[in-house]
C-alpha positions as CSV (number, residue, x, y, z in Angstrom):
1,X,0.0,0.0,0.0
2,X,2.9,2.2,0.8
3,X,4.2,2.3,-2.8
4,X,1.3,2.9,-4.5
5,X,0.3,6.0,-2.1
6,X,4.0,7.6,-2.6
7,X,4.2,6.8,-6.3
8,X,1.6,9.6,-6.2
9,X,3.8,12.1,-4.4
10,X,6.6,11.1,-6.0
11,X,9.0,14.5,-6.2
12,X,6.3,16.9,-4.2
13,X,7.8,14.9,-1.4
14,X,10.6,16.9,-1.2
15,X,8.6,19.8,-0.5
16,X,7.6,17.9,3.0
17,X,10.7,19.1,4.2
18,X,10.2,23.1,4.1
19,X,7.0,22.6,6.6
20,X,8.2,23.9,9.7
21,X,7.8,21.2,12.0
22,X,9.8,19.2,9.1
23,X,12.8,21.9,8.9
24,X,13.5,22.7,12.6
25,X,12.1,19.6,13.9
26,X,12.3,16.3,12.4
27,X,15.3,17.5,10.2
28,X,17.8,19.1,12.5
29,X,16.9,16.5,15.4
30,X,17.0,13.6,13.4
31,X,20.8,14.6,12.1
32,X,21.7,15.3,15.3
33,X,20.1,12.1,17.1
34,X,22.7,10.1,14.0
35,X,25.9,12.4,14.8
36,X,29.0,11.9,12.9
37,X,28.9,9.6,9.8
38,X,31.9,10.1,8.5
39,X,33.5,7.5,7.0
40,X,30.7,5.3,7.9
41,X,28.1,2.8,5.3
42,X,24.6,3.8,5.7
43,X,21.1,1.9,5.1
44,X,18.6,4.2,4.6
45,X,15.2,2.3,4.3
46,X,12.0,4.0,3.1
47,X,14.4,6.6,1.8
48,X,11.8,8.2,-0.2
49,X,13.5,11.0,-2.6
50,X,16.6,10.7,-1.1
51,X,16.9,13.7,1.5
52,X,18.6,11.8,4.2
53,X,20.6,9.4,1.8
54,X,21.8,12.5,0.1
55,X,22.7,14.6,3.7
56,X,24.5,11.6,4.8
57,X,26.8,11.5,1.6
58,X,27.4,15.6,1.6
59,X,28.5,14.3,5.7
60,X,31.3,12.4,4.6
61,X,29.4,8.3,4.7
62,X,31.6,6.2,2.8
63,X,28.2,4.1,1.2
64,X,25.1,5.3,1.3
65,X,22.2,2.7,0.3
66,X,19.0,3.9,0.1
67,X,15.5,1.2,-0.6
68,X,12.0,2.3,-0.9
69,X,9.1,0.4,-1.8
70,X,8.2,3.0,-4.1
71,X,9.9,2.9,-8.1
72,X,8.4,7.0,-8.1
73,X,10.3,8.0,-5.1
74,X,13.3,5.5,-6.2
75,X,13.4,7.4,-9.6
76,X,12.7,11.0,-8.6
77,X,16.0,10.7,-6.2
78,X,18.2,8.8,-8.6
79,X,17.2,12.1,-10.5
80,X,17.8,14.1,-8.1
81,X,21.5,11.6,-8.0
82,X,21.9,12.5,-11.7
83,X,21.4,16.0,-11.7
84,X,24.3,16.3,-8.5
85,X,26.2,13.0,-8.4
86,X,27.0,12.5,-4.9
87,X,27.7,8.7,-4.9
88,X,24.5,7.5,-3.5
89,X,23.0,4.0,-4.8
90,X,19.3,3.4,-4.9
91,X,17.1,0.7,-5.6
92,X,13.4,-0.6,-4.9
93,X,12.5,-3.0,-2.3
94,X,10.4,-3.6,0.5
95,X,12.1,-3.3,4.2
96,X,10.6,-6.7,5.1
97,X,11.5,-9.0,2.5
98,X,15.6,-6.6,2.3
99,X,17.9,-8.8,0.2
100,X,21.1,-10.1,2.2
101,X,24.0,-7.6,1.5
102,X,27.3,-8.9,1.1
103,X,28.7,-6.2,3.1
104,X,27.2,-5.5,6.6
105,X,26.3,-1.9,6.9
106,X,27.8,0.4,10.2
107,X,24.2,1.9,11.1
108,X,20.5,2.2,9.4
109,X,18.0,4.9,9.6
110,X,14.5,4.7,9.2
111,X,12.4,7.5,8.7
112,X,8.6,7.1,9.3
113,X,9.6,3.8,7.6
114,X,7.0,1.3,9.4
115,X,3.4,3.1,9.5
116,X,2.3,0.9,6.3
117,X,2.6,-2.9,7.6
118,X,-0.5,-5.2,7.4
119,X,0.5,-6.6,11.0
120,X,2.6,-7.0,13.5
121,X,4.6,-10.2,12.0
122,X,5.3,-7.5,9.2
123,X,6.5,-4.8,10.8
124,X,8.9,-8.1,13.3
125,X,9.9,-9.0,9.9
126,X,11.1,-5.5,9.0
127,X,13.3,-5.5,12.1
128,X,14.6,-8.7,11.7
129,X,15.6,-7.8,8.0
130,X,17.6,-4.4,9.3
131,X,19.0,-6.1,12.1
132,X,20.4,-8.3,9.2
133,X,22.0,-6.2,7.4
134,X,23.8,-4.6,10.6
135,X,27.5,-5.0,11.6
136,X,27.5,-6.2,15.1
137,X,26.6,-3.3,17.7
138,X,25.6,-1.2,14.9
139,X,22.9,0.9,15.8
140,X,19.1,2.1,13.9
141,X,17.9,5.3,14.3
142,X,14.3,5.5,13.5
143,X,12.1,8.7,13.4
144,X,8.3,7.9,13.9
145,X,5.0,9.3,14.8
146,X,4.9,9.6,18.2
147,X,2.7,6.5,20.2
148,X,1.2,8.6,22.9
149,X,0.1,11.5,20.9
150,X,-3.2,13.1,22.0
151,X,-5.4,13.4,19.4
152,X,-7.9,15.9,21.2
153,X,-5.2,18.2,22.1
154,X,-4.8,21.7,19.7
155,X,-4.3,21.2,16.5
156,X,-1.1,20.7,14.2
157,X,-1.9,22.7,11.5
158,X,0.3,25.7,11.9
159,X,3.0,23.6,11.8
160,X,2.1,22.3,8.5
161,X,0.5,19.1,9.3
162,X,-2.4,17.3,10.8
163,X,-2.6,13.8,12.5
164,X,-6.6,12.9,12.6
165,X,-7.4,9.4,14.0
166,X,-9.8,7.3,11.3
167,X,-11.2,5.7,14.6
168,X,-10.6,2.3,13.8
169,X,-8.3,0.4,16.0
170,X,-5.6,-2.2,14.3
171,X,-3.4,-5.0,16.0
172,X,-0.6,-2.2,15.4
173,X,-2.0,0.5,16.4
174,X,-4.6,3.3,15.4
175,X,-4.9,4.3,11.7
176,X,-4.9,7.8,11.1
177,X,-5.2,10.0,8.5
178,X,-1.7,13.0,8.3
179,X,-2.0,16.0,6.0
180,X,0.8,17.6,5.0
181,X,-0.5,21.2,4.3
182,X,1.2,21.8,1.0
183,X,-0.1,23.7,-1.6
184,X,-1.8,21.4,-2.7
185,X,-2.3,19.3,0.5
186,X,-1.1,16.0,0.3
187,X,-3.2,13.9,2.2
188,X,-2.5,9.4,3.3
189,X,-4.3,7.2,5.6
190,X,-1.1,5.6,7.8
191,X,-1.2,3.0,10.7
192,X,1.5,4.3,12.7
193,X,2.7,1.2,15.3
194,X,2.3,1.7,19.4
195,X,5.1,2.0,21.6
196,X,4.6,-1.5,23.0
197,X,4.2,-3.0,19.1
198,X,7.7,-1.5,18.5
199,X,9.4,-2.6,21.7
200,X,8.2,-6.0,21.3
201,X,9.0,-6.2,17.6
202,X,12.7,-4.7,18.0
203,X,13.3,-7.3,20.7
204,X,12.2,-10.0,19.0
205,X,14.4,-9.0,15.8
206,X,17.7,-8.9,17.6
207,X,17.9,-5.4,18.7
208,X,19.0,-4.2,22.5
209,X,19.3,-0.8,24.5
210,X,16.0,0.6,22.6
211,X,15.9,4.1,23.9
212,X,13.3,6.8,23.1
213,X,14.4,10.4,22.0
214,X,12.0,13.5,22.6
215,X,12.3,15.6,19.5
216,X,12.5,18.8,20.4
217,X,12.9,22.2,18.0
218,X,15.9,23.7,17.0
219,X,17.3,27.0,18.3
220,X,17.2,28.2,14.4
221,X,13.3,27.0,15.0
222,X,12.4,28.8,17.9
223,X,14.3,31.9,16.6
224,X,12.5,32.0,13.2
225,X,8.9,31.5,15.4
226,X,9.5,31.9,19.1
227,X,9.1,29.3,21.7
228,X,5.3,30.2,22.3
229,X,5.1,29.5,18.7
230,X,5.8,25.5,19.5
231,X,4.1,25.3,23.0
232,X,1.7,22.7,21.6
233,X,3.8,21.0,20.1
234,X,6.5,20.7,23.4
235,X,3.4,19.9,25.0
236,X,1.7,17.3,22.8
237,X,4.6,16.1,20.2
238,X,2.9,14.5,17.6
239,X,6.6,13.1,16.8
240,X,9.4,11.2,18.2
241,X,13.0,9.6,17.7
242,X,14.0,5.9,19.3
243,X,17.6,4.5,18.6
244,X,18.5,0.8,19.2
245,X,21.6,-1.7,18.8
246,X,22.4,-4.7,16.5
């Protein structure tokens, strides 16, 4: 289902990151949950267009890999490759059936990579096919919608999203409904896992010292807006970070 919805998107994608929350939120926390890469492979799965795969590379990562289930978002950022050759690979695939790699890779990120699995013995399998593909003690740094959101609190919508539950309650988690306010609005129905769904599924794929991360705004953020600005968001994140090891 994933594919299908982002072959749709393909290249507006990109435009995902400008949104505030995206820029000095999920952006400059997510870089600076993964630190220093230099000189280090990366897997990058659900790497959509590119925009971490490519950050990574400009960061000094000796190989980055990037696999998405969608050929749209696999060819708008191996155009994106063409246009300013950095030395990032590409290819389509789906996280839980990965190919074995010959070479084992020093970390993996995952951005909002696991809110499209049918169940939970998909989204185990997705783990289990990371944790795989890991060196020993490497670590995954995911970035996901945040399990304990409140979906009654104020809404999201001057940060350039909303999060709407569909009311309908899966084995994963609740489905919901995220907007990205774009111009125009790019609307897709996603079934973002709970905290316990991940925990158990990490575990049961191999991976120790899960840890979650608050995301919180950058001081670029706050000086572009102002701290009251992001109040409801501090108070209600609608996103989060969680690291673990191979």
């Amino acid at each position: 289902m994933g594919g299908q919805l982002y072959d749709e998107i393909g290249e507006a994608f990109e435009g995902f990151k400008n949104l505030p929350l995206a820029r000095y939120g999920e952006v400059a926390g997510f870089l600076a949950l993964v630190g220093d890469v230099k000189g280090r492979s990366i897997l990058d799965v659900a790497s959509g267009t590119g925009f971490y795969s490519r950050e990574f590379k400009r960061r000094g990562a000796s190989r980055v890999l990037g696999v998405d289930i969608s050929s749209a978002m696999v060819d708008a950022a191996r155009a994106l490759e063409e246009s300013d050759p950095l030395g990032v690979e590409y290819e389509v695939g789906d996280v839980a059936e990965l190919r074995t790699f010959e070479e084992p890779f020093d970390l993996a990120v995952a951005v909002q990579a696991f809110n499209y699995a049918e169940d939970v013995a998909t989204v185990e399998r997705m783990f289990r096919r990371i944790h795989r593909s890991l060196a020993d003690g490497a670590e995954l740094f995911a970035f996901v919608q945040h399990p304990d959101f409140r979906f009654g609190g104020p809404s999201l919508a001057k940060y350039g999203f909303l999060c709407e539950p569909l009311g309908e309650e899966t084995e994963i988690g609740p489905r919901v409904r995220i907007t990205a306010l774009l111009d125009p609005p790019i609307s897709f129905v996603a079934n973002p896992p709970s905290r316990e769904v991940y925990e158990n599924c990490l575990r049961a794929a191999g991976f120790r010292d899960i840890t979650w991360v608050p995301l919180e705004i950058s001081a670029a953020g706050v000086r572009e807006f102002g701290e009251e600005f992001w109040e409801d968001f501090t108070a209600n994140p609608a996103l989060t970070m969680l690291r673990c090891r191979a």
